[in-house]
N, C-alpha and C positions, 0 to 999 in steps of 0.2 A: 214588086213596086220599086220605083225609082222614089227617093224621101229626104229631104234634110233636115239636118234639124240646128239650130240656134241658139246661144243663149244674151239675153240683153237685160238692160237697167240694169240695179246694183247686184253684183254677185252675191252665191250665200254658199256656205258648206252645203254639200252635196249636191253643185252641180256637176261635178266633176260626174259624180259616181251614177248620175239620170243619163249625162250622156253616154256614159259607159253601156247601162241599160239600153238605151234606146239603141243603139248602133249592132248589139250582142245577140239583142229580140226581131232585129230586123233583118241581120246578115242569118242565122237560123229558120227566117221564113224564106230564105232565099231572095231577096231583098236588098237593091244598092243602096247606101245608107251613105249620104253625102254631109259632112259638116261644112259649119257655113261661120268664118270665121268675124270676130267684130258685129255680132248682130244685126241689124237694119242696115247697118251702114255698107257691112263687109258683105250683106245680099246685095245692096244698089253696086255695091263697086264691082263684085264680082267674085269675092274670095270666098271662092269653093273648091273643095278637095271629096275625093272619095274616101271614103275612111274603111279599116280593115279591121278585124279582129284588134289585130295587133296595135292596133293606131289608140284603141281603147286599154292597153296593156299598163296595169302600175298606176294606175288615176282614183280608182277607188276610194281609198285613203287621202286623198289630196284636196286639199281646200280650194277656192275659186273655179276658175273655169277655165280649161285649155283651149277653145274654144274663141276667147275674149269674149270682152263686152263694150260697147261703145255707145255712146246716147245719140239719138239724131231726129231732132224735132221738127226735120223737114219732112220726113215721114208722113207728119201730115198731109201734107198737099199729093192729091190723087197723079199728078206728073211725076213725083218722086219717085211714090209707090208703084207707076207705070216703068221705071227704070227695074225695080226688085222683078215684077210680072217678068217682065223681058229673060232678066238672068234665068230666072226659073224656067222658060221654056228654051233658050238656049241650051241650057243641062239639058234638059227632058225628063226636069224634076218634076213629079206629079204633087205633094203635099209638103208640108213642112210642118216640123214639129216644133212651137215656140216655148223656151223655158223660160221665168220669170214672173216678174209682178204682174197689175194694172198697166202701167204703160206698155209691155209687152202682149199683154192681151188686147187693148186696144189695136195695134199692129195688127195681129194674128187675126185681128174682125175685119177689118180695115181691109185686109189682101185677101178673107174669104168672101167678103162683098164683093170684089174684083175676080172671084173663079176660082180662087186657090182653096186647097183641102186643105186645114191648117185646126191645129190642135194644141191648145195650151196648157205647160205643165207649172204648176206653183214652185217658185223657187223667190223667194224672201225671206231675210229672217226676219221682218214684222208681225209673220203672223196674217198681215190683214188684205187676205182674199177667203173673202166671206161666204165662197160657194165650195170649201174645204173644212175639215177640224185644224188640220196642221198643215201646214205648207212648208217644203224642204229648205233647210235651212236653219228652221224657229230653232229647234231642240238643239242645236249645237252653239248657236249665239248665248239660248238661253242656258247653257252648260257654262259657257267664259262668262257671262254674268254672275252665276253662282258664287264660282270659283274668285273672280274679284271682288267681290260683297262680302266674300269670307274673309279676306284676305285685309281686308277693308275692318271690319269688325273687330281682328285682333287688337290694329293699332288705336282705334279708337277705343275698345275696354281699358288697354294698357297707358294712355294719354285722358282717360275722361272726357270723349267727344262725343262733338254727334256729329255723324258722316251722312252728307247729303250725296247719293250717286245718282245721278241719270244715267239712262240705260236709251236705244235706240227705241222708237217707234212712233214718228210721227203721225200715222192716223189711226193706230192703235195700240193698245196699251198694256198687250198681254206680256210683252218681256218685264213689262216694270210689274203684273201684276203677279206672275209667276214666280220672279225672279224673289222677290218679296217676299211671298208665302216662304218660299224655299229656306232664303237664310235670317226669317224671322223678322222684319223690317216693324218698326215699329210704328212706322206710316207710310202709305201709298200714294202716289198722286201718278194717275194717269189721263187720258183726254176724257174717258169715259165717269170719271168721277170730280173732275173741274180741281181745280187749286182754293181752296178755303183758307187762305193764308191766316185769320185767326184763328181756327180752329186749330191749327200746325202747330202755331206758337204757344196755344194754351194747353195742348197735352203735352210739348215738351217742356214747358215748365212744371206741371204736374212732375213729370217723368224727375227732373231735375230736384223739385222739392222730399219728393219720396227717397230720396237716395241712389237711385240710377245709376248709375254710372256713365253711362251711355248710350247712344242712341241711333237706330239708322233709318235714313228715310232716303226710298227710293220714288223715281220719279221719271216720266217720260219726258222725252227731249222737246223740246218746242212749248215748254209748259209757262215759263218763267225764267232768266237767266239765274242761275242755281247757284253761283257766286254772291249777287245780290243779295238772294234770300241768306246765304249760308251768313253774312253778316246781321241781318235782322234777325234771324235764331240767335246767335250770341248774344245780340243786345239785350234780346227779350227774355231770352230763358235759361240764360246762367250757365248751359254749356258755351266752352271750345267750339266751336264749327269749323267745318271744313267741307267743298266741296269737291267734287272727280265724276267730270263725266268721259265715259268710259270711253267714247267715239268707237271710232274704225276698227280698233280689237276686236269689237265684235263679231265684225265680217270674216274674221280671218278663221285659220282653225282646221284641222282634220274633221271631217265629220263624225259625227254620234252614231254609233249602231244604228237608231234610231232614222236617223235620217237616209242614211245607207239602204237601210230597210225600205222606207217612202219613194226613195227614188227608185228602186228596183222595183217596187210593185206599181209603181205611175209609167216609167219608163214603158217597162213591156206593156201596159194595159193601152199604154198611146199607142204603141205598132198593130196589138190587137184589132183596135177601133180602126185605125188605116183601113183595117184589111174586111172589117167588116161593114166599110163603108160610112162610117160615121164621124164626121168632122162638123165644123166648125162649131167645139165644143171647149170645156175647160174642166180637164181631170179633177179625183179631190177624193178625198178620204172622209166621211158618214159615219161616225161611230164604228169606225175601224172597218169597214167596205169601201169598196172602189167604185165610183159614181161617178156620171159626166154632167156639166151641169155645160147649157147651150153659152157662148163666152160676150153675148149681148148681156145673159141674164145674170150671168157673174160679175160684168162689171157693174150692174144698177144694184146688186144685194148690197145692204150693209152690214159692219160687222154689227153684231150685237153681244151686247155687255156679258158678261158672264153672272149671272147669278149668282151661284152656289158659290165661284171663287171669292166675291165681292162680300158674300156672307159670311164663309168663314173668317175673312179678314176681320171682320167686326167682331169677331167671336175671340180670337185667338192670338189678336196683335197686343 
């Protein structure tokens, strides 16, 4: 097969190491394996290269995407996308393999409506494409979350604060929720559990009257300006406040085993499916199986709340 593959929207760790995959599983089945650089954009424009072994050499380990990423919401309009159609049979590219969120799945539908073989690999670190467990990406953001939360916690035991962090995840709210469990947060607030701003204030005052020292409350991004808040905690509850949200650090980062791991078993299983004829789909990991889910029906899933994490929280915070 003749194939490219793409990555677009926001980068995350281990897209580096899916393209690697994908180009390694495709030139083994004997297979041209074309990158396709600046996503949507760098298809409408034209920039494509063949890629070799070697072209995939030393990337593993590397954060972002060699590949670029570029936004382009003209996309929508079916003339746009009739310019990408074009490139692709120019090459005499047969499929393409899309890496990325929601918006790049939308794309990936979008040009399989229009005839093209096209297969979607998760790569965010929100977390939130809901026809997956993990999506490439999550475990490495949520590793530099960790690691700043900890880092976070020192100075606020040693100062008597309390550390309000936001962590990324605008429509979902697993880095804040994981990230939490992880380094003990003493409150959570993500999209899935709403902002109860008096509830906030009455258990860090509790926390405050008991002796405390300290306190950390994590929180997803788009919640509340977390400055704001961090002044109405001091008013109210007798700690220090301070806020830090994490931003862009998160995206950065050598990838997690973990992820390293996801993208090598999404990677090849996307060439796999090429070859066994199955597109316009959106990979995903099932209680630790590799499953496709059709990438209509992946964009309508929602995420749904975690349970048992949300439980223990109540249990253990």
């Amino acid at each position: 097969m003749r194939f490219g593959v793409l990555t677009s929207g926001g980068d995350a760790p281990g897209m580096n190491a899916t393209i690697r995959a994908v180009v390694r599983a495709g030139i083994a089945n004997g297979d041209q394996v074309f990158g396709i650089y600046d996503g949507y954009r760098g298809l409408v424009e034209g920039k494509i290269v063949e890629f070799s072994r070697k072209d995939v050499s030393e990337i593993l380990n590397k954060g972002g995407t060699i590949l670029g990423t570029a936004r382009l919401p003209e996309f929508k309009y079916e003339q746009v996308r009739a310019l990408a159609v074009k490139q692709l049979i120019k090459h005499d590219i047969e499929a393409l393999i899309c890496i990325g969120g929601d918006g790049t799945y939308t794309g990936a539908l979008r040009l399989h409506e229009m005839g093209i073989k096209t297969i979607g690999i998760p790569g965010t670190i929100d977390n939130d494409i809901a026809s997956t467990d993990f999506t490439i990406g999550f475990s490495t953001a949520l590793n530099t979350a960790c690691d700043a939360i900890d880092k976070l916690r020192d100075t606020s035991s040693s100062h008597q604060r309390c550390s309000i962090i936001e962590v990324m995840g605008r429509h979902c709210g697993d880095l804040a929720l994981y990230s939490g469990i992880c380094c003990g947060a003493e409150y959570i607030i993500t999209n899935e559990t709403g902002l109860d701003k008096d509830d906030l204030l009455a258990k860090l005052k509790v926390n405050r009257l008991a002796g405390r020292k300290h306190a950390i409350v994590v929180i997803s991004e788009n919640m509340t300006d977390v400055y704001q808040l961090a002044k109405e905690v001091e008013t109210y509850s007798g700690y220090e406040c301070r806020a830090t949200v994490l931003g862009y650090v998160q995206r950065g980062g050598a990838p997690t085993p973990e992820d390293r791991l996801l993208a090598a078993r999404l990677g090849k299983y996307s060439v796999d499916l090429l070859h066994e004829g199955v597109t316009g789909v959106a990979v995903g990991v099932k209680k630790n199986e590799l499953h496709y889910t059709p990438i209509e029906e992946a964009l309508a899933m929602k995420n749904e709340p975690n349970e048992e994490l949300h439980k223990l929280v109540l249990k253990i915070s």
